[in-house]
C-alpha positions in Angstrom: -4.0 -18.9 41.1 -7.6 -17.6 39.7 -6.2 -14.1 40.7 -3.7 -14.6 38.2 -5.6 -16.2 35.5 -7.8 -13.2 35.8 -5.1 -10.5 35.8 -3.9 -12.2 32.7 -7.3 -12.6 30.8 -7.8 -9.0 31.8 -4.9 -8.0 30.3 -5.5 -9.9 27.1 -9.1 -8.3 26.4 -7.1 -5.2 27.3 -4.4 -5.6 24.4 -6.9 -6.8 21.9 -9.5 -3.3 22.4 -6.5 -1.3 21.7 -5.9 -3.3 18.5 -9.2 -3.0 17.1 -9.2 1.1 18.3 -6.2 1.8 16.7 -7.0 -0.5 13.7 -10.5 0.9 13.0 -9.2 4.9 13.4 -6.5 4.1 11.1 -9.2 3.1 8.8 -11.5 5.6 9.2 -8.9 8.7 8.7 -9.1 10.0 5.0 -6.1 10.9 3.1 -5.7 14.4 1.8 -5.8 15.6 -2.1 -2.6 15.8 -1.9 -2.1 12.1 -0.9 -4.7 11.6 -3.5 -3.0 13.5 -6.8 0.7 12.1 -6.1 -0.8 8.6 -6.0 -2.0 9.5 -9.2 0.3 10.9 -10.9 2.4 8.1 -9.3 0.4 5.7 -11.1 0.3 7.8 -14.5 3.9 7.6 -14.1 3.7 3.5 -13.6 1.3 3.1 -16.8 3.6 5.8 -19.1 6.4 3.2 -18.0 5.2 -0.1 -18.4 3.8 1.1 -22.1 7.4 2.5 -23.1 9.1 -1.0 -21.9 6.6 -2.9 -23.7 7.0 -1.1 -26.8 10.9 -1.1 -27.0 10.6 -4.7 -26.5 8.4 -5.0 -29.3 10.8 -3.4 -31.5 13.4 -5.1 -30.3 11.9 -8.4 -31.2 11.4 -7.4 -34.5 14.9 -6.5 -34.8 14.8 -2.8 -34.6 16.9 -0.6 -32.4 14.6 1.0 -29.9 14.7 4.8 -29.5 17.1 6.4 -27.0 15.3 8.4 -23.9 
């Protein structure tokens, strides 16, 4: 019985130090410029978007047609 209660604990600890490797190197690697520049222009795209809906909406509230894009 304490042969298996080891095993087990063993293998526990075991399972966890891969989690934590894999977690921490995940981490750690860097993302390229290129990862870097299409977030970017990802989020550019995200702002340019929000700011066009928020303006038509405007327009619309004040009863004006909003322009076609």
């Amino acid at each position: 019985m304490t042969t298996l209660l080891v095993s087990l604990l063993v293998a526990v600890l075991l399972v966890l130090a891969v989690a934590v490797f894999v977690g921490r190197r995940d981490r750690s690697r860097t993302t390229s410029s290129e990862d870097r520049a299409a977030l970017h222009a990802a989020r550019d795209g995200q702002a340019r978007t929000d700011v066009e809906r928020h303006m038509m909406q405007g327009e619309a509230s004040r009863g004006r047609t909003p322009h076609s894009t």
